[in-house]
Structure formats: structure tokens, C-alpha cells
C-alpha positions as CSV (number, residue, x, y, z in Angstrom):
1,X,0.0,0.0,0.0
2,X,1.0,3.0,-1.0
3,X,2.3,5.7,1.7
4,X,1.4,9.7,2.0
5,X,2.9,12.4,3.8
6,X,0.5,15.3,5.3
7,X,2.0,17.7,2.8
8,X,1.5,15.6,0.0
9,X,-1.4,14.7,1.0
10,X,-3.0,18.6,1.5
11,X,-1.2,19.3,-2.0
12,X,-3.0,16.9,-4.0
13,X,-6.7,19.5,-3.2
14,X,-4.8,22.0,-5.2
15,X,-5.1,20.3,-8.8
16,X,-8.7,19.0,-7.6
17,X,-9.2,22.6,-7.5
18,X,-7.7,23.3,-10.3
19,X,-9.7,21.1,-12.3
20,X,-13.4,22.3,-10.6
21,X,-12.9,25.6,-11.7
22,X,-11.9,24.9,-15.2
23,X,-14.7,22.8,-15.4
24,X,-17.2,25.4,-14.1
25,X,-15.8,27.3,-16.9
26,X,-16.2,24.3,-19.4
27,X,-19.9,24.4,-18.2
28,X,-20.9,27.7,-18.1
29,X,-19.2,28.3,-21.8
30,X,-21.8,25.1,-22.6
31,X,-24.6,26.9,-20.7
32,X,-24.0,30.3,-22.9
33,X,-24.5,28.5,-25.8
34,X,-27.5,26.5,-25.1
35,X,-29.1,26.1,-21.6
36,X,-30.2,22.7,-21.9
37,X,-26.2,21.5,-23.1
38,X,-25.5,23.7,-20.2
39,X,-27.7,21.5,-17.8
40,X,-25.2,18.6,-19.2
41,X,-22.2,19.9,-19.1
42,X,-22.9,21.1,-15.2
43,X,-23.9,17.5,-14.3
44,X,-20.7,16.6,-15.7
45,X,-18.7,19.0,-14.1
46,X,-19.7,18.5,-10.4
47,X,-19.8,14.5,-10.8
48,X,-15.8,15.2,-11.7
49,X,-15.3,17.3,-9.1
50,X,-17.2,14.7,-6.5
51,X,-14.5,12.2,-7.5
52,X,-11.4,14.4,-7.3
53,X,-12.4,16.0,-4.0
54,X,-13.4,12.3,-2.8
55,X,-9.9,10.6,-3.9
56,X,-8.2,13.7,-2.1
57,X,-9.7,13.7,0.9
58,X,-9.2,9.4,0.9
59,X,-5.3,10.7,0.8
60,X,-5.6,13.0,3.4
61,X,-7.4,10.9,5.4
62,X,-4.5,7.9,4.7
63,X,-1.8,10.6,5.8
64,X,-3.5,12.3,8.7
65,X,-4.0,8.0,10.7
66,X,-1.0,6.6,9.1
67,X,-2.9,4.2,6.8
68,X,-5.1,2.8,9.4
69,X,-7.9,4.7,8.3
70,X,-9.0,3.3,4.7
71,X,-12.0,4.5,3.0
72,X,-11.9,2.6,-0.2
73,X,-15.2,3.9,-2.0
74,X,-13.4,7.4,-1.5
75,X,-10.1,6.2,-3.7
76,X,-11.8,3.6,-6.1
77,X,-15.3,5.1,-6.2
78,X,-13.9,8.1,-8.1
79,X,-13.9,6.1,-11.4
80,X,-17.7,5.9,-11.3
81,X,-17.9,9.5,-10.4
82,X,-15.4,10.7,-13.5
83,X,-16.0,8.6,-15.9
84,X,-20.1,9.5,-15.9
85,X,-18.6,13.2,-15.5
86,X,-16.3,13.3,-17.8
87,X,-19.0,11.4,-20.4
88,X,-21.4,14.1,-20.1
89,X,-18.7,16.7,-20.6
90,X,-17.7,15.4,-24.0
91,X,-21.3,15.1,-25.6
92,X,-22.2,18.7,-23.9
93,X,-19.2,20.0,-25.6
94,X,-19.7,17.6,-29.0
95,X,-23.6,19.1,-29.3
96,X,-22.1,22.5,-28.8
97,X,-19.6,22.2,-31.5
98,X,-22.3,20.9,-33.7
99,X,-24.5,24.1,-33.1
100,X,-22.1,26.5,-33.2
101,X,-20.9,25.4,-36.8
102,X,-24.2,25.0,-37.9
103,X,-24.1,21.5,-38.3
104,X,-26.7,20.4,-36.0
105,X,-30.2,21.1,-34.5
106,X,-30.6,19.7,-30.9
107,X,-32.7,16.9,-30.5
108,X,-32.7,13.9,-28.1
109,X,-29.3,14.8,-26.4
110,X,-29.5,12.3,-24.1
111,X,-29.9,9.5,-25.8
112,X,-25.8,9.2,-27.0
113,X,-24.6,9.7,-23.3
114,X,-27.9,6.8,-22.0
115,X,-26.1,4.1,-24.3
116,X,-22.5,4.8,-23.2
117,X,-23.3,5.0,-19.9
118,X,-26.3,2.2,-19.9
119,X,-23.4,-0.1,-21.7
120,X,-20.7,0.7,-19.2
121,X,-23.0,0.1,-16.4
122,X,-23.7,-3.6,-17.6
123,X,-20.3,-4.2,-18.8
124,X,-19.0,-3.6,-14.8
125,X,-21.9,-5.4,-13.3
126,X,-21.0,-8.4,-15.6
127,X,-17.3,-8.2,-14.8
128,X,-17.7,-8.0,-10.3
129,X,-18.8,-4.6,-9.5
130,X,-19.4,-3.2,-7.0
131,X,-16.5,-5.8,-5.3
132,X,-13.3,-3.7,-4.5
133,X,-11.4,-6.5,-4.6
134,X,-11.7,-7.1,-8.6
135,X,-9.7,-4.7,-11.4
136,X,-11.8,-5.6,-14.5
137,X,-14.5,-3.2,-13.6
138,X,-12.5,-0.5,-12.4
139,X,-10.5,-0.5,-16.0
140,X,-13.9,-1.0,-17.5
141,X,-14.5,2.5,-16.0
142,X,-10.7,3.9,-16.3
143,X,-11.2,3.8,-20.1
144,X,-14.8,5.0,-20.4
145,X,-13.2,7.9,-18.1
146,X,-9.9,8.6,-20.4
147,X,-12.0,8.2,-23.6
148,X,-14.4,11.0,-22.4
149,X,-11.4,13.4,-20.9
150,X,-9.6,13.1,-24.7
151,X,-13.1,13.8,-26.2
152,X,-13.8,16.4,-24.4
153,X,-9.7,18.3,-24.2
154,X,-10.3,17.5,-27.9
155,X,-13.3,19.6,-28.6
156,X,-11.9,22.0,-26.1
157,X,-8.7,22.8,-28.5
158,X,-11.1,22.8,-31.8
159,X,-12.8,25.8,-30.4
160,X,-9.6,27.6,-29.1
161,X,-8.3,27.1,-32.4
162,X,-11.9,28.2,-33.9
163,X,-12.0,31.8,-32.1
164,X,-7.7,32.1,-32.4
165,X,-7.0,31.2,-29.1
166,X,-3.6,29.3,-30.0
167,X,-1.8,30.0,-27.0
168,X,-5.3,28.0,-24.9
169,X,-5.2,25.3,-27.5
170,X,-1.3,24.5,-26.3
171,X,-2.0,24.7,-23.0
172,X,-5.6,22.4,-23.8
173,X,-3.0,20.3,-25.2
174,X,-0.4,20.4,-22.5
175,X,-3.1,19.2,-20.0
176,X,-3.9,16.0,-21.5
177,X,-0.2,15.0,-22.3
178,X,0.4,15.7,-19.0
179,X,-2.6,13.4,-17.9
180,X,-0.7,10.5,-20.4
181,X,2.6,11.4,-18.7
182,X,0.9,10.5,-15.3
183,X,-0.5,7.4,-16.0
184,X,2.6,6.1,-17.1
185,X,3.9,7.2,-14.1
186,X,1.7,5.7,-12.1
187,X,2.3,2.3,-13.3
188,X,5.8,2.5,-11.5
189,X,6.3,-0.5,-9.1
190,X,8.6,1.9,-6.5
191,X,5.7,5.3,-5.8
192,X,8.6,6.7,-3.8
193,X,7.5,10.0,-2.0
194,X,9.7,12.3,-4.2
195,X,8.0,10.7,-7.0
196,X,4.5,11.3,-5.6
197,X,5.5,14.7,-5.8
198,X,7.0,15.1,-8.7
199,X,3.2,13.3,-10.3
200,X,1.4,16.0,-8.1
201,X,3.4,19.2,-9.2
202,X,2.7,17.9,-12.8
203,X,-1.1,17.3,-12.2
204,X,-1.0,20.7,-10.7
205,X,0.5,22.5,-13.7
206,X,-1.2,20.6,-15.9
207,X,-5.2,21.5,-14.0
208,X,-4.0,25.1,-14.0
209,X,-2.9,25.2,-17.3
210,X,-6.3,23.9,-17.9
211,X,-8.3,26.3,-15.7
212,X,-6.4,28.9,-17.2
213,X,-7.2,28.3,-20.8
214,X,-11.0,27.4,-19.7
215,X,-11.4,30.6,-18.3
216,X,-10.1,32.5,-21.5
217,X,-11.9,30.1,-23.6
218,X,-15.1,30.6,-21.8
219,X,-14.7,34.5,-21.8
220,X,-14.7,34.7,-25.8
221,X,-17.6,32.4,-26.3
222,X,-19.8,33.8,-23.5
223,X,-19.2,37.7,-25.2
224,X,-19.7,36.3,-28.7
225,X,-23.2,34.7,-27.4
226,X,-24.0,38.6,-25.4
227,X,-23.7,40.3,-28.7
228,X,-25.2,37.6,-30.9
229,X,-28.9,38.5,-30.4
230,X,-29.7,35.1,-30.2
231,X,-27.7,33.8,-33.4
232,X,-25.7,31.4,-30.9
233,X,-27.7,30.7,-28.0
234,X,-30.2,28.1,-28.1
């Protein structure tokens, strides 16, 4: 099992911070657009940030009793939480793409994220959810979860690019190699603590770089919807 320090530990709340305020941004850009996307995209946003502030306070919690204290649900719960987030994200953000180059009217937006969701939920009940004890389900989860965090960084850099925000569509990208980066990192048999906090200082940079460009994203959209007159909002 792994170990934490308390400083490590209270670190790992600021890239869960990070992330929750990029994603409010990511939501209410959605919401400027269209409020029922926005009703989406907001879902999506808090279920992330339910996960992140869960698996951080699981750390904490680890740090502040020396291990004796485990709450698993906390640390392997937040794959439910994310990947139905992160889901919901990337079809908010997919719909608002659509609309915004005239591709698409909105119809039944639920229906895409119901069968992703519906399928993933029988795929992990088939393969030993909700037992902790078992991986399959968790990776089940883990992929629906990167799959959705891709889509939606994706989407996010198309619509940088679309309104010539570059320098936000490098730092969109930065954010997601990062998240890569850290994966692979955390496949390392030896966590040591220096390497814990050489992973957190990257997550960090990498969920402020995000909240960064989010906000600046968001900024541009949410004007260009104001002074619209209702070409762009829904």
C-alpha cells in the first residue's frame, strides 16, 4: 500500500481545485451557448469534481491516521464519479460544437450519453462490481473515463483554435499529455514519495494550465453569445 505524507497529501486538493474551476468554466461556456447542453455539461462538471475532492480527501485521510484509516469507496469510487462526468462533458461539448458550426439542431441529447453510460454500467456489473477486490470493472471505468477526458480536451482545442486562441489550444493540449505522462507514471512499481510529488506538481501545472485556458476560452464564447442577439444561443 502505498504511503502519503501530510503535505503531500493537502497538495494533492490543489489540482482537484484546479480542475473544478476549469470545469465550471467548461460548463458555463456550454450553458452560454445552449441552456439545456449547459444542464449537461454542469452535471458533468460537479460528478468530476465529487470524484477528485473524494480521492483527495481518501489521501488526506490515509496521511492524517498513518494508513489505518481506509476508506476505499473514497479512492476507487472516483472512477464511477469521472467517468459519468467526464462522459457528459464530451457530448455537452460535441452538441455545442455541432450548433455553433451550424451542423446540427438539438434533438434527443441524451440518448448518446444513456447508451455509453447504460453499456458501461452492464459491462461492470458483468465483470464483479461493486466488489473492491476485482480490477476488471474498475478499468472498464478507467477507459470509459480517459476516452471521455480526450473527447472532451479534444473539442476544447477545436474551439480555441476556432476563435484564435492558439496559445489556450497549447496549453488544452499540454493538459492532456500531462494526464498521459501521469499514467505512465503511475504504473511505477517503486511510488517513492519524491516521486509522488514530482506526479502532483505535474497534475497541478497541468489543471492550472487547464483552468487557465478554460477561463479565456469561456470569456470569448460567452461575449460572442452577449452580442449575438440570439444567433448562438439556443
Amino acid at each position: 500500500m502505498e504511503t502519503y505524507t501530510l503535505g503531500l497529501a493537502l497538495e494533492d486538493f490543489l489540482p482537484v481545485i484546479f480542475s473544478s474551476i476549469g470545469l465550471y468554466f467548461v460548463s458555463r461556456m456550454v450553458k452560454n451557448v445552449n441552456a439545456r447542453l449547459g444542464q449537461m455539461a454542469t452535471i458533468g462538471f460537479i460528478l468530476v469534481s465529487i470524484g477528485g475532492f473524494l480521492k483527495a480527501t481518501w489521501k488526506l485521510t490515509m496521511a492524517a491516521t498513518n494508513a489505518q484509516t481506509n476508506i476505499a469507496w473514497f479512492d476507487k469510487g472516483m472512477f464511477m464519479w469521472m467517468s459519468v462526468g467526464f462522459t457528459l462533458l464530451a457530448f455537452a461539448l460535441w452538441f455545442m460544437s455541432e450548433i455553433r458550426s451550424g451542423k446540427r439542431q438539438l434533438g434527443r441529447i441524451w440518448l448518446g450519453p444513456s447508451i455509453v453510460l447504460g453499456l458501461s454500467l452492464v459491462a461492470i456489473l458483468f465483470t464483479g462490481f461493486p466488489d473492491l477486490t476485482v480490477n476488471t470493472w474498475r478499468f472498464i471505468l478507467l477507459g470509459v473515463m480517459t476516452i471521455g477526458n480526450v473527447v472532451m480536451v479534444v473539442l476544447l482545442i477545436q474551439q480555441a483554435r476556432y476563435n484564435n486562441l492558439n496559445k489556450m489550444a497549447w496549453l488544452f493540449l499540454a493538459n492532456i499529455v500531462i494526464v498521459f505522462v501521469l499514467s505512465g507514471l503511475a504504473r511505477m512499481p517503486d511510488q517513492s514519495i519524491p516521486l509522488q510529488w514530482t506526479e502532483q506538481l505535474l497534475n497541478t501545472f497541468g489543471q492550472g494550465a487547464f483552468a487557465y485556458a478554460a477561463w479565456k476560452l469561456a470569456g470569448v464564447i460567452s461575449s460572442e453569445s452577449v452580442t449575438a442577439t440570439g444567433q448562438v444561443r439556443v
